[in-house]
N, C-alpha and C positions, 0 to 999 in steps of 0.2 A: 621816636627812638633814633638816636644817631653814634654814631663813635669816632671817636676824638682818636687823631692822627698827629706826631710831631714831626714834623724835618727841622734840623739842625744842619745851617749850615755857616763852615768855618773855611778862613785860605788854612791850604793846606800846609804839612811841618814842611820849613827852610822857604818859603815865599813870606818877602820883606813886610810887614802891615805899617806902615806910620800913622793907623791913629791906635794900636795898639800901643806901639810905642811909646806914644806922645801921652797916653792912658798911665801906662808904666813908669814912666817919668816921673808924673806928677804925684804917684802915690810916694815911691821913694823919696822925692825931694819933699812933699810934706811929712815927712818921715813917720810913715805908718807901718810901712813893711819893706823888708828889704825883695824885691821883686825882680828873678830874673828874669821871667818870661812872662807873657799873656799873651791871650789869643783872643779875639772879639771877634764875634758870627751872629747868624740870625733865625732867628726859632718862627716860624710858619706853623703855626694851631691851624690843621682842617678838619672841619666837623662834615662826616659825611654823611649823606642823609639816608631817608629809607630805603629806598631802592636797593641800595648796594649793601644793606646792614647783613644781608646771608650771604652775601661770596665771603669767601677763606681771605684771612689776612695773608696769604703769602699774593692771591690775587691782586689786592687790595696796594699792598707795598709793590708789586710792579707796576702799576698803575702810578701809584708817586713817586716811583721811581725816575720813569721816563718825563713827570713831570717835574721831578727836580733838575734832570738833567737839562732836558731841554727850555726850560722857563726859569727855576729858583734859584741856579746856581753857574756857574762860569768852572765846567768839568777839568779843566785848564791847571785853574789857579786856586780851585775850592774843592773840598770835601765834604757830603753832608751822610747824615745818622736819620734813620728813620724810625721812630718809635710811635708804639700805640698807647695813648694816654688815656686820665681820666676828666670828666667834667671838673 
C-alpha cells in the first residue's frame, strides 16, 4: 500500500517563459485559438511507500515541501502546488 503525492511546479505570474511563448505562438499562428497567455510547469508523481502510509498528510506535505523547495523547484523564479492523488 502507498499513496500517490503531486508537486506542480510552475515560474511564477510576471517571470518571462520563452518556451511558453514560443508554445503560444504557435497555437495562435496555426490558428487554433486565440491565446493570450500560457504557463508551462512540471508535475512530479511521488508514490510513497509503506513506512510513512500512517503519518497525517499535513506531515507528509512538509516533507515535500522542503523537498520541493530545496530540489524540485528554483523558489526564486517558481511556484509549486502540492496535491494528494490517486493511482
Amino acid at each position: 500500500m502507498s499513496r500517490i503525492f503531486r508537486i506542480y511546479v510552475m515560474k511564477k505570474e510576471g517571470i518571462y517563459d520563452p518556451e511558453a511563448e514560443t508554445v503560444r505562438e504557435t497555437i495562435v499562428r496555426q490558428g487554433y485559438y486565440n491565446i493570450s497567455k500560457i504557463r508551462l510547469g512540471k508535475i512530479y508523481e511521488l508514490d510513497i511507500e509503506d513506512e510513512n502510509i500512517n503519518k497525517s498528510t499535513e506531515d507528509i506535505k512538509n516533507k515535500l515541501k522542503k523537498i520541493a523547495d530545496e530540489i524540485l523547484s528554483n523558489p526564486i523564479i517558481e511556484e509549486y502546488e502540492i496535491e494528494e492523488g490517486n493511482k
